[in-house]
C-alpha positions in Angstrom: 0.0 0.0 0.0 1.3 3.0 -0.9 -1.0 5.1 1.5 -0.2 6.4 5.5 -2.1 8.1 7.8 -0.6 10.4 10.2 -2.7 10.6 13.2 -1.5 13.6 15.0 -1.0 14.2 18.9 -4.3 12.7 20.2 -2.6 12.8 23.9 -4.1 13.4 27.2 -2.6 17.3 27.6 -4.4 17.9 24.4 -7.7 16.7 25.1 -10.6 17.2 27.5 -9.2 18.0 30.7 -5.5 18.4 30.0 -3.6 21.7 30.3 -4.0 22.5 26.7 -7.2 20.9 25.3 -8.4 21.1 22.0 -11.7 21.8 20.5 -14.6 18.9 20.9 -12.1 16.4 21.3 -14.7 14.2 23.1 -16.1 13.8 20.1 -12.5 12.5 18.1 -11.7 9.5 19.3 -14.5 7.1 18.8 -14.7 8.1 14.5 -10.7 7.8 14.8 -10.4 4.6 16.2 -13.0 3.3 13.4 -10.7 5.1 11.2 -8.2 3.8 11.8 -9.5 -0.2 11.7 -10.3 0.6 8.4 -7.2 1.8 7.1 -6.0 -1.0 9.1 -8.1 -4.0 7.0 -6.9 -2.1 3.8 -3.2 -2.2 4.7 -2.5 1.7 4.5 0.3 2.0 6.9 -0.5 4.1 10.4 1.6 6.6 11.9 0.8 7.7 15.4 2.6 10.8 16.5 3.0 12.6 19.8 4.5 15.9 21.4 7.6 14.2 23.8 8.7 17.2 25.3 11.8 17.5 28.1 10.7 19.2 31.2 12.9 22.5 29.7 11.1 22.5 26.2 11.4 26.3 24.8 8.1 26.1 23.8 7.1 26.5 27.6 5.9 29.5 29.4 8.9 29.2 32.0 11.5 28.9 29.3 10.3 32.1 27.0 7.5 30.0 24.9 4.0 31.0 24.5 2.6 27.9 25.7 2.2 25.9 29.5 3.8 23.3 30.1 2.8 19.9 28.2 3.8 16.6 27.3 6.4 16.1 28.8 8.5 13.0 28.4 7.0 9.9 30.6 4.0 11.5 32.0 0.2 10.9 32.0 0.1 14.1 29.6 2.7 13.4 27.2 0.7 9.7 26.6 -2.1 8.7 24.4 -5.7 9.5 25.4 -6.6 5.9 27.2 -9.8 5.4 24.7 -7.5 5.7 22.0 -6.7 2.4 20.1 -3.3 2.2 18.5 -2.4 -1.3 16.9 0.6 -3.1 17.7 2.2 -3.0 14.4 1.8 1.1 14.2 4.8 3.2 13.9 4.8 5.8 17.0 6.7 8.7 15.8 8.2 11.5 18.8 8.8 14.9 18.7 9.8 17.7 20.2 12.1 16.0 22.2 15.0 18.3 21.9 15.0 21.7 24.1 15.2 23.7 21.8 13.4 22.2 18.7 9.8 23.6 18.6 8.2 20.1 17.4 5.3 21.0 15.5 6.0 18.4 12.9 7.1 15.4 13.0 9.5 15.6 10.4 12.0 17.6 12.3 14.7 15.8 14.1 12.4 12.3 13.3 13.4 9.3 10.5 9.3 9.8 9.4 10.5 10.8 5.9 12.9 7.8 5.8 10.2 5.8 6.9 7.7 6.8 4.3 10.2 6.3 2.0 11.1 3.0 2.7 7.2 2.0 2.8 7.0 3.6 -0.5 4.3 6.0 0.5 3.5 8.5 -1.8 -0.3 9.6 -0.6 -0.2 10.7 3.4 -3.7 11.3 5.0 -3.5 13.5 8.2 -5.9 14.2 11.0 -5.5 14.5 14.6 -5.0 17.4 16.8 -4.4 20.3 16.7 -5.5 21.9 13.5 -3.5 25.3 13.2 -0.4 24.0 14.9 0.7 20.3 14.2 -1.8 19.3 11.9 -0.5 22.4 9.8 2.9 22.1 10.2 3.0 18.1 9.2 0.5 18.6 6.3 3.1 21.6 4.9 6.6 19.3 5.6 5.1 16.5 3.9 3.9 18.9 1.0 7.3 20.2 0.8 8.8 16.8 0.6 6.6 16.1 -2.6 3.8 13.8 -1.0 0.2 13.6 -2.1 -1.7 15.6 1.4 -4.7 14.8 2.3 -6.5 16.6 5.2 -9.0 14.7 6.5 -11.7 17.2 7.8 -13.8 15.4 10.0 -10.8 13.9 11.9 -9.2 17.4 13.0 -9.3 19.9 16.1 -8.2 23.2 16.6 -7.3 25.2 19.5 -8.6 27.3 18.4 -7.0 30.7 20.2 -8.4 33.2 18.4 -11.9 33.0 16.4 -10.9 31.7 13.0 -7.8 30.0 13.8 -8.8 26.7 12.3 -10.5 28.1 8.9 -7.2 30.3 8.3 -4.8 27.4 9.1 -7.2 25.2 6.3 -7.1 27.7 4.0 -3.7 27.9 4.2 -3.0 24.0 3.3 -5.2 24.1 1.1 -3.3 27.0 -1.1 -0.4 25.2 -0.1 -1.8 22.1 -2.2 -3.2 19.6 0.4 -6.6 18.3 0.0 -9.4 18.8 1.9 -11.3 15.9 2.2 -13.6 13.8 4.2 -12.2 10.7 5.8 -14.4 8.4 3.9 -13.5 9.9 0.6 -9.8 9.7 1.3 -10.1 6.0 1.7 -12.4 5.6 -1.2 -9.6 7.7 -3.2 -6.9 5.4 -2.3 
């Protein structure tokens, strides 16, 4: 198969009750996890990603960063949401793991491209949280590193920050060349 999907940073800090919770993320997990058992029973390779911060990320409050402090390395935070099903054979992909290294995507500082690349991936389906900040800056690396994008719409959740966070941030993938799509008609595409 020459299809993966990326499913971004569903992790306890990032989700109902953690210190930096998405949008309606109650209402995520249960579609993803069906999601994902499809794309399992068609053999499109799964990806499950996650913010693995040190305790001295940049990105925190205390160290000059706009955010608090959030999955960090080993904690309850840093790990997946417990309702959240991730098969044995996925590949879990870390990042932000380096101080200094804002880990938005999981394309810096990871072997994700040399992964896809050994599978032979050339059509990458993202969803996952959050939709202005990792979702964005995964969908643009793996744009930039010549892969079909697929953004799968129903499967997303911004922070949301400001009022129109999320719309801008899709607009902006899709100029960038991603596809906006529905789960369901990513998998019927590929």
């Amino acid at each position: 198969m020459r299809a993966a999907l990326l499913v971004v940073d569903i992790q306890n800090d990032f989700c109902v009750g953690g210190v930096l919770p998405a949008c309606e993320t109650d209402s995520l997990i249960k579609p993803v996890n069906a999601f994902v058992a499809q794309c399992a029973s068609k053999g499109i390779h799964l990806i499950f990603t996650r913010d693995w911060h040190p305790a001295n990320h940049t990105s925190f409050v205390n160290y000059g960063g706009p955010w608090p402090t959030h999955c960090v390395q080993g904690t309850d935070g840093a790990a997946f949401v417990s309702n959240l099903r991730v098969p044995a054979d996925a590949e879990i992909v870390d990042k932000g793991f380096k101080p200094d290294s804002i880990g938005y995507s999981d394309f810096e500082n990871t072997s994700l491209h040399h992964t896809l690349q050994a599978w032979g991936v050339v059509d990458v389906g993202v969803c996952g949280i959050a939709t202005e900040y990792c979702v964005l800056a995964n969908v643009e690396d793996a744009l930039t590193r010549g892969y079909v994008v697929t953004v799968l719409s129903d499967l997303i959740r911004p922070i949301e920050e400001q009022a129109g966070d999320s719309e801008a941030a899709m607009e902006k993938m899709r100029r960038s060349g991603a596809y906006l799509r529905t789960s369901s008609e990513w998998l019927d595409r590929v």
